[in-house]
N, C-alpha and C positions, 0 to 999 in steps of 0.2 A: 861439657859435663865436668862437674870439680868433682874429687873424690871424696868420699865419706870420712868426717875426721876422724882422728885416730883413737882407738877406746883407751877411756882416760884409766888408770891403773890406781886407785885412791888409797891411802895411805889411811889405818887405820884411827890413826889421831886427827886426821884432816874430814873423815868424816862421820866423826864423830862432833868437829866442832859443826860442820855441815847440818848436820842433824840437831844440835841445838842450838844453833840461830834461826831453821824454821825455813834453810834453805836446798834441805834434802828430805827423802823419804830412803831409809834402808827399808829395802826389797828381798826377803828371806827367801829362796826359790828352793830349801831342803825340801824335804818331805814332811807330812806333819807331824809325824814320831820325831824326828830329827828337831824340829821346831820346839815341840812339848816339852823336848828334855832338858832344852837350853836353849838362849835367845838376846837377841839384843834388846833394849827395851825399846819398845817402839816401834821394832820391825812390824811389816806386814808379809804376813806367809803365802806365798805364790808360789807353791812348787813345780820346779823343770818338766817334769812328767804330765801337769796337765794344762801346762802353761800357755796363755792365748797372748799376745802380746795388745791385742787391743785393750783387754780389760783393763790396761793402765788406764788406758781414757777415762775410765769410771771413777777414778778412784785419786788421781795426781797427773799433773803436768807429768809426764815422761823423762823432761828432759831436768827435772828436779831427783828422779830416781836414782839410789846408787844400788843396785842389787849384791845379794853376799848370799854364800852358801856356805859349806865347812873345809873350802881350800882356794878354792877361786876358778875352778873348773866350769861347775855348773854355772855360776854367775856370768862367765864370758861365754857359756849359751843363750841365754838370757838377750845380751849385750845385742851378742848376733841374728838372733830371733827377732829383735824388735829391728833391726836393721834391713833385714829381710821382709819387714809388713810398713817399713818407710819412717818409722817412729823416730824421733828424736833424742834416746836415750843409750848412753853412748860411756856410762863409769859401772864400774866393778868395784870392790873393796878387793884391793889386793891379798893376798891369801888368806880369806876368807874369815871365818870367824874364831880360825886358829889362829888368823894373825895380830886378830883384835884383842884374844887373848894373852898374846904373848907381850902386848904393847899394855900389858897389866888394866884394860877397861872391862866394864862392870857388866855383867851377863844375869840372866834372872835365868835359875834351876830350878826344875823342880822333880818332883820326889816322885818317880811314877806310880808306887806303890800306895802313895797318900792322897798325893796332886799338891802337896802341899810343897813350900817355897823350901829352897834349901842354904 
């Protein structure tokens, strides 16, 4: 039996180019207040709390997934959840969507108040 490979740790500019060649899915697993207020573009929001790791099936190849939350915690739930149901999806965005922030990439806000973009 070989062992499960190691979860890959993705580097906020790495997938982001990932995500626009068409060769990722970021995977939002906040909640969806969390999601609402702020977001990657493109994300899909699958939050930890009610999180089924099949549903990937429905939706993308798994192993094309890189999931992100707001540090990197819940995303390497995620990780491990889908490991745990045999799935082949195995990246995190490393510190999460603070990290993506700090590495100055572009986020959609918005205005809870309005709903409008900020």
């Amino acid at each position: 039996m070989t062992d499960a490979p190691e979860i890959q740790n993705i580097p906020a500019r790495d997938a982001l180019a990932a995500q626009q060649a068409g060769e990722a899915l970021i995977v939002d697993v906040r909640e969806p207040a969390e999601f609402a207020a702020e977001r990657i573009a493109g994300a899909l929001n699958l939050p930890l709390s009610t999180f089924d790791p099949v549903s990937l099936l429905a939706v993308v190849d798994p192993s094309k997934v890189i999931f992100q939350c707001g540090s990197g915690m819940r995303s390497m739930k995620a990780v491990l959840a889908c490991r745990l149901s045999g799935l082949a999806a195995d990246r995190h965005l490393a510190g999460g969507i603070g990290a993506w922030k700090m590495a100055d990439l572009p986020t959609l806000r918005i205005d809870p108040a309005t709903g409008r973009p900020l």
